[in-house]
C-alpha positions in Angstrom: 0.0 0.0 0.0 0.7 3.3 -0.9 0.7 6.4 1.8 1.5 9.6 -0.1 1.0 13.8 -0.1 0.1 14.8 -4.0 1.9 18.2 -4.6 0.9 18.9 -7.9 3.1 22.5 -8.1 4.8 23.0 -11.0 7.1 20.1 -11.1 4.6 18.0 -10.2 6.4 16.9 -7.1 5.3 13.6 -4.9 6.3 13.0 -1.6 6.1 10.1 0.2 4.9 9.4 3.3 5.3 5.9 3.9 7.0 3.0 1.6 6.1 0.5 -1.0 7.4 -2.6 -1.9 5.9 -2.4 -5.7 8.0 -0.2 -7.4 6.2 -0.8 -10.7 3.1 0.9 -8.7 4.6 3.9 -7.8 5.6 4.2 -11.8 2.5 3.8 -12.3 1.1 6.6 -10.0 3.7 8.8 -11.5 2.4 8.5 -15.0 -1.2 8.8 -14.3 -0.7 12.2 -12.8 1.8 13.4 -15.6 -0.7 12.5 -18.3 -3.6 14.0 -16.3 -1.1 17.6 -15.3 -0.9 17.3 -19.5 -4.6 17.2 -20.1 -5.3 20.0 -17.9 -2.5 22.3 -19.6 -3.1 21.1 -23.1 -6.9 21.9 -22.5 -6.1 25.4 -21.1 -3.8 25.6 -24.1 -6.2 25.0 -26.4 -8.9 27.3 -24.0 -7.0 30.5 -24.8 -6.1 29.8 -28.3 -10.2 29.8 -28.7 -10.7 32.8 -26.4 -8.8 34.6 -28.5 -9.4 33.9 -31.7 -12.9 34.5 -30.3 -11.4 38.0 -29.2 -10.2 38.6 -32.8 -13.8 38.1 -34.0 -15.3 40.1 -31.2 -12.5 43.2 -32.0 -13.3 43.1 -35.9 -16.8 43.2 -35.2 -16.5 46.2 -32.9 -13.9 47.8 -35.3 -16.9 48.3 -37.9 -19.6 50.0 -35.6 -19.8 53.3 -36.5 -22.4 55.3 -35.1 -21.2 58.4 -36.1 -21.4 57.8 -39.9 -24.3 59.5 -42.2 -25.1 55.7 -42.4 -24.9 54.6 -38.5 -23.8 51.1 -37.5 -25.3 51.1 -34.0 -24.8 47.8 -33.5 -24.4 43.9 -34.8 -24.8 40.8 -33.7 -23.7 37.5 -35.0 -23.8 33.6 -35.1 -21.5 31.4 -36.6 -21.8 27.4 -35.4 -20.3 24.7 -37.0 -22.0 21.2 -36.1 -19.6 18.8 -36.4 -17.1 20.5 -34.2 -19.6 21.9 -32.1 -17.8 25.4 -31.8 -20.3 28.4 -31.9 -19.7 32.0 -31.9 -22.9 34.3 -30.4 -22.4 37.5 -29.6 -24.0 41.0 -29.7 -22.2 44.7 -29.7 -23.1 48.2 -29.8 -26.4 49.9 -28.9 -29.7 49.4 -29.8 -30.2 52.9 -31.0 -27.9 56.1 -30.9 -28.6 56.9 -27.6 -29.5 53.1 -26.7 -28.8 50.8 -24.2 -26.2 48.4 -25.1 -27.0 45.4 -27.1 -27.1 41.3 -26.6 -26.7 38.4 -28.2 -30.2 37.8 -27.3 -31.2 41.0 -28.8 -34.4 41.1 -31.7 -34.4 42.5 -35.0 -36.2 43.0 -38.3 -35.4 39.7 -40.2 -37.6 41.3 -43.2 -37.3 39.1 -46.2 -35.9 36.2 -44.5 -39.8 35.8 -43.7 -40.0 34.3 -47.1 -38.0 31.0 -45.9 -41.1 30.7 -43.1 -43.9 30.9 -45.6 -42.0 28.7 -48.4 -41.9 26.1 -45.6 -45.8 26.4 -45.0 -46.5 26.0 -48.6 -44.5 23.0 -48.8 -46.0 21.8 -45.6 -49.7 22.2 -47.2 -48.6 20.0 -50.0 -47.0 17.0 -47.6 -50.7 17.2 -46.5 -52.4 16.9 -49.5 -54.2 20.6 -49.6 -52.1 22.1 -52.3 -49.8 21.0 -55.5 -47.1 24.0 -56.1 -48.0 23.2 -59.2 -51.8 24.3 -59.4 -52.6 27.7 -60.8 -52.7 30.7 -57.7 -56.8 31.0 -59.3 -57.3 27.8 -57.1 -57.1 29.6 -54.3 -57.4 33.5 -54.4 -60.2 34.0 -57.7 -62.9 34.6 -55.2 -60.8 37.4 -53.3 -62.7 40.9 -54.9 -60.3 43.0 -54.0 -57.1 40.9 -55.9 -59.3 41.7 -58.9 -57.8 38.4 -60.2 -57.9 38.7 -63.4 -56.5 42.0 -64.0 -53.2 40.6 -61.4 -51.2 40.6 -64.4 -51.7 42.2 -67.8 -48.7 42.4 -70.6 -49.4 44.2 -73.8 -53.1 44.1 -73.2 -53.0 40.2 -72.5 -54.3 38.6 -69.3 -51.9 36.1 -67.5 -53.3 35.7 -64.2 -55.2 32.6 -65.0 -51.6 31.0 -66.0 -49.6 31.8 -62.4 -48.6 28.9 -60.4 -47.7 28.8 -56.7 -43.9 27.6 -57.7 -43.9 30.7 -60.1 -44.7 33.0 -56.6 -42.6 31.0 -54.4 -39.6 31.0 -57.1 -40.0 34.6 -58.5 -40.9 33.7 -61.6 -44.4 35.1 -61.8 -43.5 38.8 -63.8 -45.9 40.3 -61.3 -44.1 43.6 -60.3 -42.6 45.1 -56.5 -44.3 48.6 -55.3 -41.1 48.4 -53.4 -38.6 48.1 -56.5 -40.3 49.1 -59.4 -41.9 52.1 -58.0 -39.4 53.2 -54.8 -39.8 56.2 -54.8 -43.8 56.8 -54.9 -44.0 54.3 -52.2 -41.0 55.8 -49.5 -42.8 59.4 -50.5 -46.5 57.7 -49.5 -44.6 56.1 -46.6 -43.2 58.9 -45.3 -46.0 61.2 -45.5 -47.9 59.0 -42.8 -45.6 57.0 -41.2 -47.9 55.7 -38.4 -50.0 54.3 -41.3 -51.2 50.9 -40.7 -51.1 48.2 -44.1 -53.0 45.2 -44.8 -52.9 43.0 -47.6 -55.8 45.0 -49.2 -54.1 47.9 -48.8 -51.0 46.5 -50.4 -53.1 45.6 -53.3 -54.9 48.9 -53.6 -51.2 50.6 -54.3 -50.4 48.3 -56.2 -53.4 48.6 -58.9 -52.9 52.8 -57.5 -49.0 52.4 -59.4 -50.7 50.6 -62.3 -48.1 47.8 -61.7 -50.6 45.2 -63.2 -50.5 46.6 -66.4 -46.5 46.5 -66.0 -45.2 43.1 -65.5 -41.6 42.1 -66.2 -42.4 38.8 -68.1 -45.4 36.6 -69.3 -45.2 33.9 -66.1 -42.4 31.5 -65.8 -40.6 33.5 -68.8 -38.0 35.2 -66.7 -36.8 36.1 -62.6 -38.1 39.1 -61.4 -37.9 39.8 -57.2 -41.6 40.6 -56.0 -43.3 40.8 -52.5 -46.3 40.7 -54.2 -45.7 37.0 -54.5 -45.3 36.7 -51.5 -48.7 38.4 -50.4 -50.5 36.2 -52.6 -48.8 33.1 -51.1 -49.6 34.7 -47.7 -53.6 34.9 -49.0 -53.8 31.3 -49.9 -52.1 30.3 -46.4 -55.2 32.2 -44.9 -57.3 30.3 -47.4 -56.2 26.5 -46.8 -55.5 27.2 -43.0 -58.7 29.4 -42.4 -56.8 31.3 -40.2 -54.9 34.4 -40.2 -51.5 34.0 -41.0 -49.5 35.5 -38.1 -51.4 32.5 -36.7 -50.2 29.6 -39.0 -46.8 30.9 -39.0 -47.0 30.5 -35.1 -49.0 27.3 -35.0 -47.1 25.2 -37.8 -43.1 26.9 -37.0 -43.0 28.6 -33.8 -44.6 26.7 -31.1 -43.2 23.3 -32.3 -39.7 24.9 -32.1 -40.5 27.0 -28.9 -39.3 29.8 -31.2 -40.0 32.5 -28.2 -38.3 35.5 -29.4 -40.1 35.3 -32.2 -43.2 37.0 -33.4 -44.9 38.9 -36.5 -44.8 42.7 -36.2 -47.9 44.9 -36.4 -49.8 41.4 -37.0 -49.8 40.0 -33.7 -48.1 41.0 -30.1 -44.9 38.9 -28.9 -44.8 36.3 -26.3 -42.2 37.4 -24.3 -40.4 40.4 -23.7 -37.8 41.3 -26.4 -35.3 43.8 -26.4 -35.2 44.9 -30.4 -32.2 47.1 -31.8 -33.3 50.0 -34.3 -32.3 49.7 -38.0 -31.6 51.6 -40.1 -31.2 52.9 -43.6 -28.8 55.3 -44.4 -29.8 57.9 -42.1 -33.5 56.9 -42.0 -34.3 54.9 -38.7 -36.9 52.3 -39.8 -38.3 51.2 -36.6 -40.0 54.5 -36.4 -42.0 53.6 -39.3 -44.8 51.5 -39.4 -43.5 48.3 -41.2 -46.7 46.3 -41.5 -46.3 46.7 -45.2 -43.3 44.0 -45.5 -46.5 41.2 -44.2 -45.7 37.5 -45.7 -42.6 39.1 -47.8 -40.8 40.0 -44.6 -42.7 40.6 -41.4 -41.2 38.7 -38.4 -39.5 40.3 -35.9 -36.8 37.4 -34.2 -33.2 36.7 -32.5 -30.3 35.0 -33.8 -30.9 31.6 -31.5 -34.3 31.6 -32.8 -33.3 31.6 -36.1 -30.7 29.2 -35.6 -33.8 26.7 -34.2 -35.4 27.3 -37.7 -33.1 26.6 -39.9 -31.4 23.5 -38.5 -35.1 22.4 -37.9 -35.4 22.9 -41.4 -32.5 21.2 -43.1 -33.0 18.2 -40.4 -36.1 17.6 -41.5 -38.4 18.5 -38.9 -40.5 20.5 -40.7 -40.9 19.7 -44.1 -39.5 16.4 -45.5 -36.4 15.3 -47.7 -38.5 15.6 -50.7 -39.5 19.0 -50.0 -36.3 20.2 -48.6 -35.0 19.0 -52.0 -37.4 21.3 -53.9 -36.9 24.0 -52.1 -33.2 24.4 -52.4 -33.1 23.5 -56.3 -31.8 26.8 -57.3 -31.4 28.2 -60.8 -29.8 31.6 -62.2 -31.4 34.7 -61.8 -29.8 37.6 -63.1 -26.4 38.8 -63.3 -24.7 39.9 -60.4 -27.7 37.8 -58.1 -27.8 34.7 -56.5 -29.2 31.6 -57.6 -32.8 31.0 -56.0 -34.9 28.1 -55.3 -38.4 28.5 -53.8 -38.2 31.0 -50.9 -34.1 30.3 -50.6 -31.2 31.8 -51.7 -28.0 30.0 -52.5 -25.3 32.0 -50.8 -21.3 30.9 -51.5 -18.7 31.9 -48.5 -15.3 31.2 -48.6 -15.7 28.1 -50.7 -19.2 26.7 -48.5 -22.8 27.0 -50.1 -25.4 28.0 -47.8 -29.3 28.0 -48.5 -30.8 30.6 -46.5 -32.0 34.3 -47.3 -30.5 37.9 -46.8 -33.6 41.0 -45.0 -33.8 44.7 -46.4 -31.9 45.9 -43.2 -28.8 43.8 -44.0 -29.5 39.8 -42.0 -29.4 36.6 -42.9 -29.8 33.5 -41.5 -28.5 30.4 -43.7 -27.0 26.9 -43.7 -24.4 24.8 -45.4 -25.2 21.3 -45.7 -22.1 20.1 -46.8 -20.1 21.4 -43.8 -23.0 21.7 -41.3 -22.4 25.8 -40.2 -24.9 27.4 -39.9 -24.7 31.6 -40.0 -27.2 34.2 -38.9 -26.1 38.2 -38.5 -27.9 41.5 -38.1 -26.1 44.5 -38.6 -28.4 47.5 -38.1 -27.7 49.1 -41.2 -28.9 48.7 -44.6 -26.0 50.4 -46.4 -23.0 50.3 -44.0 -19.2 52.2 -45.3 -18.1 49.1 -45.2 -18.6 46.1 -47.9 -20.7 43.5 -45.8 -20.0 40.4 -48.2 -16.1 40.9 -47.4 -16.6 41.9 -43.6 -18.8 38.7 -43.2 -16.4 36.5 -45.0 -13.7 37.9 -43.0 -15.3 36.9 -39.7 -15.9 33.2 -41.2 -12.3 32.9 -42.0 -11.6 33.5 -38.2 -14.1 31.3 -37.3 -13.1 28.1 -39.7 -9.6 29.1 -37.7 -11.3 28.1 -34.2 -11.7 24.5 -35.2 
């Protein structure tokens, strides 16, 4: 038997207290401290090599907010996690406005069109259950909506295409309806402005759009070209409210996020939030936006949520837990767009960083939340301005790099 004092110091000394006659024993004491002494300093070794190569990350991202700038970076928050290594960077910095409190990781933000991933998954889910095929024409569903005035949706050199719309061609783009937001800017930021306390519904939507003559200017007989258009997601919002009978604040939160206790999550002006949320204000250039009433951006980009959350969605989504592998498959089959734009599927983006694709989609005021199958890292960032001094492609990239250098 063995009667000894451990004084693991820096030599790792042991004294003995009494005496052995198995010398092989004592060997064998010896070496299971030493290797445990090395485990401890290796994993401290390896601690501080992550703390700061988090610190790097944390320093770059506080090196770009600016709130001084005629385009203010108040704050941004970020969430890089790779899955196989189990590594994830959350963080938050800055102020949630100019003269803010200081931000979180937990903190909430516009994800604006990002809200087109939630109602894409809906659709998709509606069609696992029989109620829909994306490939039925949108007269299914909305004809006996008077206010659409279907059949005037869409009219090209005097000719009616409504009737030939599918619910693919909304999810995908590929309708030719035209954006009041893109095709007529500047009318709608000047109506916007002049009341910007002005609540919107879907009607109202509609009215401008018929009010902007839109209808009569489509980009592209249906499935004849790409053109980005909110007003496909409204009508894919309308048929939600059809199938579900219900409003569709309300299937967003019964079908995505009660299942995933998404708590932080909730859509603006449409319904109140479940728990208290601390947003951040966002701007563009100089214009604040969360002093405008928003309810305008409705299915094309109206849910108001948190990094984690959005993390709980998208894995949720790519593991299946939503919509199936068939589903999933059709949503992420991207094809070209236009030059100098992504490739889209049906409500997704394709998104290459640094070599990795990731299916996910970009907001208005500069977020994203995406995934990379291939490489399981998943990526969701706010930065609380629209049009930052600074190139938010490279900056984002930059921030990956460090964090593909934490593994």
């Amino acid at each position: 038997m063995i009667i000894l004092h451990q004084d693991l110091g820096v030599n790792g000394c042991i004294t003995f207290l009494g005496k052995t006659n198995n010398y092989n024993e004592v060997m064998l004491v010896n070496y299971k401290i030493l290797k445990a002494k090395i485990l401890v300093i290796c994993l401290l070794f390896f601690s501080n090599i992550i703390i700061g190569q988090n610190d790097s990350i944390s320093q770059r991202i506080i090196s770009n907010i600016n709130p001084h700038s005629e385009a203010p970076v108040h704050s941004i928050l970020l969430y890089l996690e790779n899955e196989n290594s189990g590594v994830i960077y959350n963080e938050g910095f800055g102020t949630a406005s100019k003269l803010g409190h200081a931000v979180t990781k937990l903190s909430a933000f516009k994800i604006a069109s990002s809200t087109k991933l939630f109602v894409s998954t809906i659709i998709l889910q509606l069609e696992e259950e029989g109620k829909l095929s994306i490939n039925d024409t949108i007269s299914n569903y909305l004809d006996a909506i008077d206010y659409l005035d279907f059949n005037n949706l869409h009219i090209l050199n005097g000719i009616k295409h409504a009737q030939e719309i599918t619910i693919e061609q909304l999810l995908a783009h590929r309708s030719g309806l035209a954006d009041i937001f893109t095709d007529r800017e500047d009318e709608f930021f000047e109506l916007l402005f002049q009341n910007p306390d002005k609540n919107y519904t879907p009607e109202s939507i509609i009215e401008l759009y018929y009010q902007f003559n839109l209808n009569k200017e489509p980009k592209f007989i249906p499935g004849q070209g790409w053109h980005y258009s909110d007003i496909n997601y409204l009508l894919l919002g309308l048929i939600i409210e059809q199938l579900d009978t219900s409003k569709l604040a309300q299937s967003i939160r019964n079908r995505i996020l009660q299942p995933l206790e998404m708590k932080h999550t909730f859509f603006e002006y449409y319904e109140n939030p479940i728990a208290k949320l601390d947003k951040i204000h966002q701007y563009f250039g100089a214009i604040n936006f969360s002093k405008l009433n928003t309810s305008f951006d409705w299915a094309g980009g109206g849910l108001v949520s948190t990094n984690s959350d959005l993390v709980l969605f998208i894995k949720a989504l790519f593991n299946y837990k939503l919509i199936n592998k068939e589903s999933l498959a059709k949503m992420i089959d991207v094809k070209s767009t236009k030059d100098n734009e992504s490739r889209y599927g049906l409500g997704v983006y394709e998104f290459n960083l640094n070599g990795n694709i990731y299916y996910g989609h970009f907001g208005f005021y500069n977020t994203f939340i995406g995934y990379c199958p291939a490489s399981k890292l998943v990526l969701s960032y706010s930065i609380s301005q629209a049009n930052p001094d600074f190139n938010t492609y490279g900056f984002i990239s930059e921030l990956s790099t460090l964090f593909a250098n934490k593994q």
